[in-house]
KOLFINU-356045 format. One record per residue: residue in three letters; x, y, z of N, C-alpha, C in turn. Coordinates in steps of 0.05 Angstrom, whole numbers, padded with zeros to 5 digits, always signed. Example, Ala and Ser with C-alpha at 12.3 -4.5 7.8 and 13.67 -1.06 7.14 Angstrom:
REM KOLFINU-356045
ALA+00264-00114+00156+00246-00090+00156+00264-00066+00156/SER+00257-00045+00142+00273-00021+00143+00258+00001+00157/
END
This chain:
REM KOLFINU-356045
UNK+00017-00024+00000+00000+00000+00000+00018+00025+00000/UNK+00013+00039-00024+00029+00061-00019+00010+00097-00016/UNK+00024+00098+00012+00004+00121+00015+00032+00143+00036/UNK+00013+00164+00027+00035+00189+00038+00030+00191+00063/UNK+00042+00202+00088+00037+00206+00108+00044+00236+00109/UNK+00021+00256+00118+00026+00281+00115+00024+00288+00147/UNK+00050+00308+00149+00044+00329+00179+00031+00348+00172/UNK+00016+00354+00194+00002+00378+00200+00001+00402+00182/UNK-00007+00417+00168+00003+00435+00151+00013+00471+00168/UNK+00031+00469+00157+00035+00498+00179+00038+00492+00210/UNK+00037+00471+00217+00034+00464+00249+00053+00487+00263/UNK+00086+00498+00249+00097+00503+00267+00099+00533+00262/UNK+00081+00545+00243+00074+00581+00241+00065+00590+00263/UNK+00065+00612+00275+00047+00622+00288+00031+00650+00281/UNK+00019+00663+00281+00000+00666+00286+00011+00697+00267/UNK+00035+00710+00277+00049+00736+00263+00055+00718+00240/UNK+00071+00696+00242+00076+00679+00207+00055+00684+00185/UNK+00033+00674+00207+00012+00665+00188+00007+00698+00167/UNK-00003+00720+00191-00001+00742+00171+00018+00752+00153/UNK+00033+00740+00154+00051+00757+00142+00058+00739+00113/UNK+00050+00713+00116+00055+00700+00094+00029+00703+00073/UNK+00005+00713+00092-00020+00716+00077-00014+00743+00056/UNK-00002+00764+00077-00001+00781+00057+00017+00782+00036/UNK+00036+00770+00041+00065+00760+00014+00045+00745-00015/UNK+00035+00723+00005+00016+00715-00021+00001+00735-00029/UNK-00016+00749-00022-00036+00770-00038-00022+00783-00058/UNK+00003+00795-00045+00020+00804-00075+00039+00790-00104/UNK+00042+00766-00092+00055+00751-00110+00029+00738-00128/UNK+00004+00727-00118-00021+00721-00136-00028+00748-00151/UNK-00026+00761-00147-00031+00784-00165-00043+00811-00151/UNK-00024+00835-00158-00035+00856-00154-00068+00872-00167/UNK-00074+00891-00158-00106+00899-00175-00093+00908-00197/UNK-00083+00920-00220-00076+00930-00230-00064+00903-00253/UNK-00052+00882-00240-00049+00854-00262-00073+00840-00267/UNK-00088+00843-00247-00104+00836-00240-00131+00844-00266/UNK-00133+00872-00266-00147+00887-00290-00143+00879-00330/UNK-00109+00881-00321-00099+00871-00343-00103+00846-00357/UNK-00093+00832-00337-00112+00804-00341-00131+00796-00353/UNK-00149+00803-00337-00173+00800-00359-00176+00822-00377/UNK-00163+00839-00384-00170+00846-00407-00158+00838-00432/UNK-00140+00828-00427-00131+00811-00445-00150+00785-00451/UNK-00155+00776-00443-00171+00752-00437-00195+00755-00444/UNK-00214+00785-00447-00230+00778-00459-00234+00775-00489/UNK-00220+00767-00497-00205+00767-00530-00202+00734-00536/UNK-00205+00715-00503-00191+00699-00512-00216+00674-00491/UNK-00229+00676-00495-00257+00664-00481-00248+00633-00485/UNK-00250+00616-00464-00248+00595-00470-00260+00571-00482/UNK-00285+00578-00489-00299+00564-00513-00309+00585-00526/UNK-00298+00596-00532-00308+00620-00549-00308+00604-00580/UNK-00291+00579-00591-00301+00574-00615-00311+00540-00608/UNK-00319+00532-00584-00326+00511-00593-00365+00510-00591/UNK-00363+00510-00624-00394+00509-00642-00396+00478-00642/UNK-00422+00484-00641-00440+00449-00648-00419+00432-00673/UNK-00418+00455-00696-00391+00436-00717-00376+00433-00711/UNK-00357+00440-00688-00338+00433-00680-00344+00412-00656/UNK-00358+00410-00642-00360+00390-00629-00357+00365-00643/UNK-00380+00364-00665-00393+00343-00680-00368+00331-00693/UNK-00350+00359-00699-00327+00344-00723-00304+00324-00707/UNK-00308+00344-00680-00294+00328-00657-00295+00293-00654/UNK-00324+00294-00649-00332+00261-00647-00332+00244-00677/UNK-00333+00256-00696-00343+00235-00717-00311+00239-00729/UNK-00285+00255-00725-00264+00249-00720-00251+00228-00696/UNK-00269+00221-00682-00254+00200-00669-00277+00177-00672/UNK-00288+00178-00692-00304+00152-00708-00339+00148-00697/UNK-00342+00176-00679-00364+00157-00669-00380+00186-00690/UNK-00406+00179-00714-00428+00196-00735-00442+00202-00708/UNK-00451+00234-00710-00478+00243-00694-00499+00245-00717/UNK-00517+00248-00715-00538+00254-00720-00551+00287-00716/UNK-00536+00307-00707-00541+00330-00699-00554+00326-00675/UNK-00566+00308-00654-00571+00320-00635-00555+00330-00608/UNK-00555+00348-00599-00535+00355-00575-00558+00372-00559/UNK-00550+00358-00529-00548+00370-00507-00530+00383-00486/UNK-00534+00411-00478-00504+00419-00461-00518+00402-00432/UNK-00503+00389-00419-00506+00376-00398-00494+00397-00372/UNK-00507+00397-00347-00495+00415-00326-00461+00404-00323/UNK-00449+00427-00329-00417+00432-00325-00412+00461-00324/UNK-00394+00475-00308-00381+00504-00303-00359+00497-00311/UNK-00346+00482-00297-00306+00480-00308-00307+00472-00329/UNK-00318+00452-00336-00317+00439-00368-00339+00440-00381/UNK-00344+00433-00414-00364+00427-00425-00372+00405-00423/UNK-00389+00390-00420-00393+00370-00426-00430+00362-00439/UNK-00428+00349-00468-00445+00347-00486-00462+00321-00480/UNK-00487+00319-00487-00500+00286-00486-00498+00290-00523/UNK-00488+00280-00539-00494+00274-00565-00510+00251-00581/UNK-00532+00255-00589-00542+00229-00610-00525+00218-00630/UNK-00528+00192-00631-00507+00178-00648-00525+00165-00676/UNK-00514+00167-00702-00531+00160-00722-00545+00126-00713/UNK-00525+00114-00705-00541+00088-00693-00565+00085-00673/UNK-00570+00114-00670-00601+00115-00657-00591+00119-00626/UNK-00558+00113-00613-00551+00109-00581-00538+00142-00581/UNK-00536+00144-00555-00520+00167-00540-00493+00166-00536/UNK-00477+00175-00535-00456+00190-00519-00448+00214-00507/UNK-00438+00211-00490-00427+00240-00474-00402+00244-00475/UNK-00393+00274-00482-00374+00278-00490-00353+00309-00470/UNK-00338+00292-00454-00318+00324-00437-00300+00339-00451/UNK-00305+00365-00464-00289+00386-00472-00280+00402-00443/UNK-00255+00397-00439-00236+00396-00416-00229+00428-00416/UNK-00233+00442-00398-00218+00469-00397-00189+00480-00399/UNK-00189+00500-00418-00162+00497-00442-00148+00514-00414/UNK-00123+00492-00404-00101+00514-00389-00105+00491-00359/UNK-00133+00480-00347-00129+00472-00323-00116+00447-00313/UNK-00112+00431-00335-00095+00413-00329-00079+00402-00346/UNK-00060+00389-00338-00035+00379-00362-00045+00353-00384/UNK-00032+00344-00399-00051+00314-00408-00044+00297-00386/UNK-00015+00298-00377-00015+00283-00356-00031+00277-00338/UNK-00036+00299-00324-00061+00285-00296-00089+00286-00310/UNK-00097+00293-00335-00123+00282-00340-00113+00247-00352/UNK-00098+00239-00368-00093+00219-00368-00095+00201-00348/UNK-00084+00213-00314-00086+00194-00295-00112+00190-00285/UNK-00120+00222-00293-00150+00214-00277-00166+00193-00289/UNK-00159+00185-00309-00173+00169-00335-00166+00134-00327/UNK-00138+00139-00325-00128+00119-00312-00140+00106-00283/UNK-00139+00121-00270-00158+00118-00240-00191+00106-00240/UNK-00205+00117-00266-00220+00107-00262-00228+00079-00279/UNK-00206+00070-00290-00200+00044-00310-00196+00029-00282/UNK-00182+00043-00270-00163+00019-00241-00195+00012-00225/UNK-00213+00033-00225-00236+00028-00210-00253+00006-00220/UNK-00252+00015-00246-00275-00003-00262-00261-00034-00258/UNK-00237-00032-00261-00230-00060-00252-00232-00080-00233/UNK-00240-00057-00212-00240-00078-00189-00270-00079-00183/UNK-00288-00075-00203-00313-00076-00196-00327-00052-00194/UNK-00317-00035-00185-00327-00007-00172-00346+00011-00195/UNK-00370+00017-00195-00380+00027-00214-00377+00060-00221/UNK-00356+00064-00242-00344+00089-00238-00352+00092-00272/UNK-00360+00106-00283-00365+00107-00312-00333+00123-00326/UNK-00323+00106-00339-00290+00108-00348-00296+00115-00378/UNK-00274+00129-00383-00274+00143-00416-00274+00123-00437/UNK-00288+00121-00456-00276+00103-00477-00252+00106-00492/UNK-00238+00085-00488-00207+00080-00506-00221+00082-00542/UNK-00208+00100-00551-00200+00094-00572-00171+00099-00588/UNK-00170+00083-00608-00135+00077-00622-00121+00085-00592/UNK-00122+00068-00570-00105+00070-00555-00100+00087-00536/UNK-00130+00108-00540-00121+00131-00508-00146+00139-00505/UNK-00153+00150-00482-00178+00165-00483-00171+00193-00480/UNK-00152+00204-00490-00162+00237-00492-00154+00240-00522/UNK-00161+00259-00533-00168+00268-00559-00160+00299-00566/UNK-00151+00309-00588-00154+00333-00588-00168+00341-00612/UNK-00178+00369-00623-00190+00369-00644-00201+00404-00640/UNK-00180+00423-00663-00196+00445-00659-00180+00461-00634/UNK-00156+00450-00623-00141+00462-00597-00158+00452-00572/UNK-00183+00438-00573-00190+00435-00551-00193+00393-00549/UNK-00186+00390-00521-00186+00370-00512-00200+00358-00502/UNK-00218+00329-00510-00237+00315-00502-00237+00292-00496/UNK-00260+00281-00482-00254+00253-00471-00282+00239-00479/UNK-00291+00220-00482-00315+00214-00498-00320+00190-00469/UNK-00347+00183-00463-00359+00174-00447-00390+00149-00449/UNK-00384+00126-00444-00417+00116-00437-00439+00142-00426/UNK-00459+00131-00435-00484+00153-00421-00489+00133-00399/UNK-00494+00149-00374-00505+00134-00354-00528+00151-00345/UNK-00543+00141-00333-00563+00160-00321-00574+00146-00293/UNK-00588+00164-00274-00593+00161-00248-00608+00177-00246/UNK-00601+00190-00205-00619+00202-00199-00597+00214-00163/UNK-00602+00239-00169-00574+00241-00139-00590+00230-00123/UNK-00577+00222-00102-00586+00203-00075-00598+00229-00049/UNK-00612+00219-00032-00622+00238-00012-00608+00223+00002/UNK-00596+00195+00008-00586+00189+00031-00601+00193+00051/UNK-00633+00194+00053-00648+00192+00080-00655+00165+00095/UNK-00641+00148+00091-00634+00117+00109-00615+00108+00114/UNK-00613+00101+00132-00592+00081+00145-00579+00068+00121/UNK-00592+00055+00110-00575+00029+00079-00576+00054+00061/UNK-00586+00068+00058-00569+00077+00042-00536+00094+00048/UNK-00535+00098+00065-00520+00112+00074-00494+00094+00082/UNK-00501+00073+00089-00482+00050+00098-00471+00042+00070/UNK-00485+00037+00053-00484+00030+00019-00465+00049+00005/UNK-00470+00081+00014-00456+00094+00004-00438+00099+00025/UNK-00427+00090+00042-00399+00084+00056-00383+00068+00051/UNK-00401+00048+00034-00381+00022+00024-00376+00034-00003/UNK-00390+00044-00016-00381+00060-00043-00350+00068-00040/UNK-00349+00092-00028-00329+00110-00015-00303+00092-00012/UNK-00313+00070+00017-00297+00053+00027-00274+00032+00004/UNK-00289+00029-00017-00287+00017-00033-00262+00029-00055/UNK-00262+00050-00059-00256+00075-00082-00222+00070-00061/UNK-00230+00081-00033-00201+00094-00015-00190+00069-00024/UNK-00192+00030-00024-00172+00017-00023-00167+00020-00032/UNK-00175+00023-00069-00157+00023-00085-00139+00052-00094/UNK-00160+00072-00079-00134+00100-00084-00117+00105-00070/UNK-00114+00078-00043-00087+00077-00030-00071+00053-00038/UNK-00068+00043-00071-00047+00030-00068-00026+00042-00083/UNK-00036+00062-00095-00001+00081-00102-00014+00107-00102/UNK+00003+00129-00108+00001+00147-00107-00002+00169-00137/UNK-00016+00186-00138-00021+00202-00170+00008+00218-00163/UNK+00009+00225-00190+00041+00237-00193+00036+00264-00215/UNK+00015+00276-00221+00011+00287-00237-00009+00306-00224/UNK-00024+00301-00203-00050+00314-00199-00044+00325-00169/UNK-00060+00349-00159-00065+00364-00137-00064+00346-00116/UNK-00046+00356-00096-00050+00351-00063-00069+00371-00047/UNK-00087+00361-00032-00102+00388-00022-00082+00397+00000/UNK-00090+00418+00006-00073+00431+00023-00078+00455+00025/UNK-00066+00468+00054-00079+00491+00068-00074+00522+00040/UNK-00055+00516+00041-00034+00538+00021-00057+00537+00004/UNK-00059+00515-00021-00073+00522-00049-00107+00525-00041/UNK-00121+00516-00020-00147+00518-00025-00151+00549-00001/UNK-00132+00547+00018-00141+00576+00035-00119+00593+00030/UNK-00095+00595+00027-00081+00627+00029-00076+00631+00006/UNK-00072+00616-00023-00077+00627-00041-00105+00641-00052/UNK-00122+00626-00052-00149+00633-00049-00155+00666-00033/UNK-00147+00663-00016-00154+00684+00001-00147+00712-00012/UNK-00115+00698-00018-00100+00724-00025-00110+00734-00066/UNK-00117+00716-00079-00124+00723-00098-00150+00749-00097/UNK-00170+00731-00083-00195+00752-00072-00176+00778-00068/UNK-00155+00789-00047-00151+00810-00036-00140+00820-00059/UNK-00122+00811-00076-00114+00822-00093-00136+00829-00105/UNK-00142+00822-00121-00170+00825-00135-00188+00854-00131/UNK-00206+00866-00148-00221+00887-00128-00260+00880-00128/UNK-00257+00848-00126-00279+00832-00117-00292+00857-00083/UNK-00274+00846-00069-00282+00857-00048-00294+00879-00042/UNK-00320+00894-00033-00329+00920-00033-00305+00932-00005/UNK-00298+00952-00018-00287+00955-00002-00277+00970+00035/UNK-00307+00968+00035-00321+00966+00068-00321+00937+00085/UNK-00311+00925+00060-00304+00896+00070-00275+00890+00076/UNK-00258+00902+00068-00234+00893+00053-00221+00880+00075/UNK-00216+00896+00105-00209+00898+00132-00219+00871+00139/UNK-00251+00870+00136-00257+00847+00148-00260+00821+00144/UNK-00243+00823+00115-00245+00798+00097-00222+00787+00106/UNK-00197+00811+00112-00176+00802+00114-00172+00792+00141/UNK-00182+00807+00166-00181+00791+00188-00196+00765+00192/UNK-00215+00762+00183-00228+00738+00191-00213+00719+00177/UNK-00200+00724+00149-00187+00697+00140-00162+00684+00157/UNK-00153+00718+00173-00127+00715+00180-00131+00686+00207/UNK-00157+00697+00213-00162+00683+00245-00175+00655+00234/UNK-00183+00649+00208-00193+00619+00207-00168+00606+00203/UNK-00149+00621+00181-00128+00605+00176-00112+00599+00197/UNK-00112+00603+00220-00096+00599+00242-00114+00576+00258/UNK-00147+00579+00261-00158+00557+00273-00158+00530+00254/UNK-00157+00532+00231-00160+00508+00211-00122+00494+00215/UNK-00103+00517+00222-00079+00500+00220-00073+00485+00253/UNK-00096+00495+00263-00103+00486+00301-00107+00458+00293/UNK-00129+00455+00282-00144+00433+00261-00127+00406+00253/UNK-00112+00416+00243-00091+00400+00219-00078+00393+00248/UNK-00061+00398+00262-00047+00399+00282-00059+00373+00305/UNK-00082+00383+00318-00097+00361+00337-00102+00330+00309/UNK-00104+00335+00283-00106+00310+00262-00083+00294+00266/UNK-00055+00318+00270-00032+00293+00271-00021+00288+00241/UNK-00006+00272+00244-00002+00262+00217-00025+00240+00203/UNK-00032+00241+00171-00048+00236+00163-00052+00222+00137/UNK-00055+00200+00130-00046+00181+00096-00060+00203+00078/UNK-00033+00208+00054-00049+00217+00028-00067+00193+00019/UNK-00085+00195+00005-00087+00171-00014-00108+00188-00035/UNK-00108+00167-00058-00121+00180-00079-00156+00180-00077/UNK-00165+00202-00081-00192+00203-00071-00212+00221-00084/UNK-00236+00220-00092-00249+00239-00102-00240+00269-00106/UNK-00246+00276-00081-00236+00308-00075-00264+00329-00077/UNK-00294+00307-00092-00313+00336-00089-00327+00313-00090/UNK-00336+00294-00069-00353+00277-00065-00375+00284-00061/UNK-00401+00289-00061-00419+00298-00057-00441+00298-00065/UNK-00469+00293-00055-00492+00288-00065-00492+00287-00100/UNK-00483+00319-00106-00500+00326-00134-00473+00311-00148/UNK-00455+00299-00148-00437+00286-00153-00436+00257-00153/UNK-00455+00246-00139-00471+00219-00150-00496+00212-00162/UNK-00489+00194-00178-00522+00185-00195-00526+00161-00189/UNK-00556+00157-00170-00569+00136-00161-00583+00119-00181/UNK-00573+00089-00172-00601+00070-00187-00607+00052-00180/UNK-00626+00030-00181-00628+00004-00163-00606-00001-00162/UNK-00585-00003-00172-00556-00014-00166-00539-00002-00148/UNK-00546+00018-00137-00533+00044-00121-00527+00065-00126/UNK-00500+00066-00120-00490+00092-00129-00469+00083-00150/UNK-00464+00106-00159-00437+00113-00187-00427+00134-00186/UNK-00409+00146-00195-00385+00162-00203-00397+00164-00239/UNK-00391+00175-00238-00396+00199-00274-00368+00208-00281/UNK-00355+00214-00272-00335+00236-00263-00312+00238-00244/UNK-00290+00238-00251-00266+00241-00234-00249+00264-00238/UNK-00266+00288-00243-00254+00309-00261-00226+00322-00238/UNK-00245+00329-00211-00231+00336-00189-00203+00320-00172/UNK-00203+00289-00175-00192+00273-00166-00163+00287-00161/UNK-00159+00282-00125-00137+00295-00111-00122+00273-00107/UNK-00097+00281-00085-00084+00262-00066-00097+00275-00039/UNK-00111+00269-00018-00116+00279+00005-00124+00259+00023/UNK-00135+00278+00049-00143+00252+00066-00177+00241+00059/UNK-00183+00214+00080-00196+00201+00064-00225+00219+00074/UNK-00227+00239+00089-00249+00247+00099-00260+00271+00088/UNK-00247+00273+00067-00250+00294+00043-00270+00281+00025/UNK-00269+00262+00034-00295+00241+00009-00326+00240+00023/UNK-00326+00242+00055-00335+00235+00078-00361+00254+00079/UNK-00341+00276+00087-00358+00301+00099-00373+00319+00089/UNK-00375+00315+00058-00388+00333+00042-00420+00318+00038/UNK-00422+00294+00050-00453+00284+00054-00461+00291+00076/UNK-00451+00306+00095-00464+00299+00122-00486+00332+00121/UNK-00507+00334+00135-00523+00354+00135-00543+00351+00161/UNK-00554+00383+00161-00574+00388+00178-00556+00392+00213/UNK-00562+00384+00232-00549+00399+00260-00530+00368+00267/UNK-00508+00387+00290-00491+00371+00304-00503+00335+00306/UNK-00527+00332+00316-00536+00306+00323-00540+00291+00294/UNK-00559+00303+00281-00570+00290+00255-00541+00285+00243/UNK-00513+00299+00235-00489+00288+00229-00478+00278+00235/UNK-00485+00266+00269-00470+00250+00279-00470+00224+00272/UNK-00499+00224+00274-00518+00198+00247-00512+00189+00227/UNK-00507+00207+00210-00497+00202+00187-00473+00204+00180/UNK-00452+00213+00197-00429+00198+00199-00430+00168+00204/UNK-00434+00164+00232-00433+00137+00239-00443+00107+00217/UNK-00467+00126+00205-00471+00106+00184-00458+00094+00161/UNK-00445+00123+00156-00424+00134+00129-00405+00104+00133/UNK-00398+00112+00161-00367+00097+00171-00371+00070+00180/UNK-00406+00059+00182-00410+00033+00182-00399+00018+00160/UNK-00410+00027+00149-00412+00016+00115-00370+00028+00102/UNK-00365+00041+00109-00335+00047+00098-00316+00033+00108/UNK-00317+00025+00139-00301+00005+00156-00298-00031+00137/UNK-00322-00029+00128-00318-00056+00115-00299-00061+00091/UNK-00293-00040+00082-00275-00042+00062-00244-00029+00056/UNK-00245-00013+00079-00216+00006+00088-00223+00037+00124/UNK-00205+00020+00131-00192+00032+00153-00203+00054+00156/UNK-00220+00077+00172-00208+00098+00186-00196+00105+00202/UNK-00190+00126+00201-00174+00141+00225-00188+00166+00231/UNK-00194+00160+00251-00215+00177+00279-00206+00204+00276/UNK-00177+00197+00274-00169+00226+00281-00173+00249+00259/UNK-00181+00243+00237-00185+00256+00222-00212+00272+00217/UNK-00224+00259+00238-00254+00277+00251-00249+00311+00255/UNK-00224+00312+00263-00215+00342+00276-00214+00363+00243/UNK-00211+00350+00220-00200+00366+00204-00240+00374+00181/UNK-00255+00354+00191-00287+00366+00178-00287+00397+00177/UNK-00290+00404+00201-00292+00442+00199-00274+00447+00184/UNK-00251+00444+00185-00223+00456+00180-00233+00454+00146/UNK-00235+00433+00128-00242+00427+00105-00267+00442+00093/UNK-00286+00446+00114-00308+00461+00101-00304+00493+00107/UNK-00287+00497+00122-00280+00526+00118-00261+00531+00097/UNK-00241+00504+00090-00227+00519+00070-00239+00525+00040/UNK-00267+00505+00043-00284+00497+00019-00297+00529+00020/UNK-00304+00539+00037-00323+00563+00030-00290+00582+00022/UNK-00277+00584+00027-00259+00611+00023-00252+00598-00015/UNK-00243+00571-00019-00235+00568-00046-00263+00566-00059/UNK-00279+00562-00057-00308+00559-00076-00309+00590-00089/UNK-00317+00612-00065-00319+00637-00072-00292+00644-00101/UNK-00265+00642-00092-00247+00642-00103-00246+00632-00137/UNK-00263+00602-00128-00262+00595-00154-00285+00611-00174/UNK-00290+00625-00171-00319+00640-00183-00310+00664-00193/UNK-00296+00675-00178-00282+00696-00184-00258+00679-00214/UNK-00238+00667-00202-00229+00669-00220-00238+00665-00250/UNK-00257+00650-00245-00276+00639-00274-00293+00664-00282/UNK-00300+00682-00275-00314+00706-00286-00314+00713-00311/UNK-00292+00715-00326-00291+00711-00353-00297+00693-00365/UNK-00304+00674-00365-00332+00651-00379-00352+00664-00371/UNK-00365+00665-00400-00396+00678-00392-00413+00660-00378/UNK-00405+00638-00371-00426+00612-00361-00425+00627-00328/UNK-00404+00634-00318-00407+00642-00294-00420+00667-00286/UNK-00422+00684-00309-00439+00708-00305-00468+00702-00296/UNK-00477+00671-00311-00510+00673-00319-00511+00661-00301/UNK-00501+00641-00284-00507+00618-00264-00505+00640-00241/UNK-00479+00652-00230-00481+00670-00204-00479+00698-00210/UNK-00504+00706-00208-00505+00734-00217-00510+00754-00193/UNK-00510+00738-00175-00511+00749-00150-00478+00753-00127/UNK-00469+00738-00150-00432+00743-00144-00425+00774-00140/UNK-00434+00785-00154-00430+00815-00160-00439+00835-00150/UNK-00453+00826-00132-00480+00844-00117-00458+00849-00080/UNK-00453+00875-00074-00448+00868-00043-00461+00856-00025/UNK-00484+00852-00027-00497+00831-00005-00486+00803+00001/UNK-00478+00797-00028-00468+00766-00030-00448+00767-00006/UNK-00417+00791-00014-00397+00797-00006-00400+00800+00029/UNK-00423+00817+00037-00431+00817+00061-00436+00784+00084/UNK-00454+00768+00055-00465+00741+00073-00447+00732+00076/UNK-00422+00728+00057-00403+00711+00056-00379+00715+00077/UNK-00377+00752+00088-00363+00748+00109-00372+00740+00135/UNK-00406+00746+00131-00417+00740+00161-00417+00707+00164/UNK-00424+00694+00135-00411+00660+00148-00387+00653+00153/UNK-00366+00663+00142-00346+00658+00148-00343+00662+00184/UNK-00344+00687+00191-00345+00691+00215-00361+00670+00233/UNK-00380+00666+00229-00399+00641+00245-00384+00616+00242/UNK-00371+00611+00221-00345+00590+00216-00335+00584+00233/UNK-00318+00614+00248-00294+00612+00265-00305+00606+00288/UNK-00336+00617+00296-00346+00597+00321-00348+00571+00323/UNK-00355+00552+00298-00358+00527+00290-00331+00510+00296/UNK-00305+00522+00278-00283+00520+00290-00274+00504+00318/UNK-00286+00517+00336-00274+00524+00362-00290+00502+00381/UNK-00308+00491+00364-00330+00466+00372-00312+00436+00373/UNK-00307+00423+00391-00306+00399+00386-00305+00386+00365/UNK-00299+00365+00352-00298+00348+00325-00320+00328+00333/UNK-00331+00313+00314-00358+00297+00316-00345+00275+00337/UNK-00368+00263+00352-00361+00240+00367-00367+00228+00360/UNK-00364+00196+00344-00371+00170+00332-00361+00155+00349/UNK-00382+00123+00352-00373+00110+00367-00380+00077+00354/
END
């Protein structure tokens, strides 16, 4: 089994470090002023700005499979991804991969990962090989062609199901702890909270009646989240989803499935875990315990990694916002959050954050 063992992140900063490295990053991610430039350059240079239905189409019936003209855009922000009719009367789905976010390498692995899944049983819907690879290019942009699967996301409101989808999970960690990805993201405090953070500051996102308070409160989570990491201890990388989560599974009498490994990290295993759990302290305690009924049967936890849930969902709200911002220039993100732009948003988003740092300071779940 090969798996990383990570310390604490930042364990041995304190507290003047922490600011001072926050603000180093804000200037090295970019000042307001590169920041402007930036995209202005960039709006010249849209990232599907030429991919047309003919170019899709020429895309697929270049890698042998005739459409018939019909296409559907299927829900995707980072990527495109198409349902296409095939002249043989069947479907496929087709990922036009976002030009710049990843190398061929780690989409290759991710491709790979989920070949390794399908192998061992695990119902993970894997790219189709053709002449020998599953990524494709056509037109400067890069695609991956897919089975259609269809479902239905899970509510997870029972016991078996929940146990079911623990063994799902449970199932995925053995095999993404027998080696390690070599191409793809480690999560970590740095890329999902102080770069994040510091891009926002750079940026002139922030109204600037906020600016003060964006910056203290990140200053004070990023210090309780590295509290976090710290009481975790040291911790196995292994290969793992990275955005597990309801709207990220498709249910069917057969259970659950995977569609998608677009996100797939090196992290810990409770990054797969905690993005199901919902509603108050008790009701998640529930549905942990269930989670981890059903996950125990097929790979190990470690308890201790209870301490890092808050820590993870605070770093999730500071990089989510982050990632929205940076995507602004796709018009897809204009039409979907249009309320990004509005100071109220900017307002809610510091007042949860703040209620965060009380959450923080709470105990880690008790399972037994």
């Amino acid at each position: 089994m090969a798996v990383t063992v990570r310390n604490a992140v930042l364990a041995s900063d304190g507290p003047r470090i922490m600011d001072a490295r926050l603000r180093v990053c804000a200037v090295e991610v970019n000042k307001r002023s590169q920041c402007r430039a930036m995209e202005g350059n960039l709006l010249s240079q849209l990232p599907y700005a030429k991919l047309s239905p003919d170019v899709i189409m020429e895309a697929l019936d270049g890698a042998g499979f005739l459409c018939d003209g019909r296409i559907l855009a299927l829900n995707s922000y980072e990527n495109r991804v198409y349902q296409l009719g095939m002249e043989d009367g069947g479907f496929l789905v087709a990922k036009f991969y976002r030009p710049g976010r990843w190398t061929d390498e780690a989409i290759l692995e991710e491709h790979a990962f989920s070949a390794e899944l399908v192998g061992h049983e695990i119902p993970v819907v894997a790219p189709i090989v053709v002449d020998g690879t599953t990524l494709h290019e056509h037109a400067g942009y890069r695609f991956a062609m897919f089975p259609r699967q269809g479902g239905r996301w899970p509510e997870l409101g029972s016991v078996d199901d929940r146990v079911w989808m623990g063994r799902f999970v449970g199932r995925i960690h053995a095999v993404g702890a027998v080696t390690e990805f070599t191409h793809r993201l480690v999560l970590s405090v740095e890329r999902m909270g102080e770069e994040s953070a510091a891009y926002l500051m750079a940026s002139d996102w922030l109204p600037d009646h906020l600016v003060e308070s964006y910056e203290a409160i990140v200053e004070q989570l990023l210090e309780s989240i590295t509290e976090c990491f710290t009481r975790a201890g040291s911790y196995r990388e292994l290969r793992i989803h990275g955005d597990c989560h309801p709207g990220n599974v498709l249910w069917t009498i057969d259970g659950p499935h995977f569609v998608d490994l677009d996100d797939c990290i090196m992290g810990p295993a409770v990054q797969d875990l905690w993005l199901f759990l919902s509603g108050d302290r008790n009701e998640r305690t529930v549905q942990l315990q269930d989670l981890l009924k059903g996950y125990s049967q097929f790979f190990e936890f470690d308890y201790r990694e209870l301490h890092l849930i808050e820590a993870l969902r605070t770093l999730r709200m500071i990089h989510y916002t982050a990632w929205i911002a940076r995507r602004w220039i796709d018009p897809a993100f204009p039409r979907a959050f249009p309320w990004f732009a509005e100071n109220k948003y900017w307002e809610e988003h510091v007042l949860a954050l703040r209620e965060q740092a009380a959450v923080l300071s709470e105990p880690p779940l008790e399972v037994v």
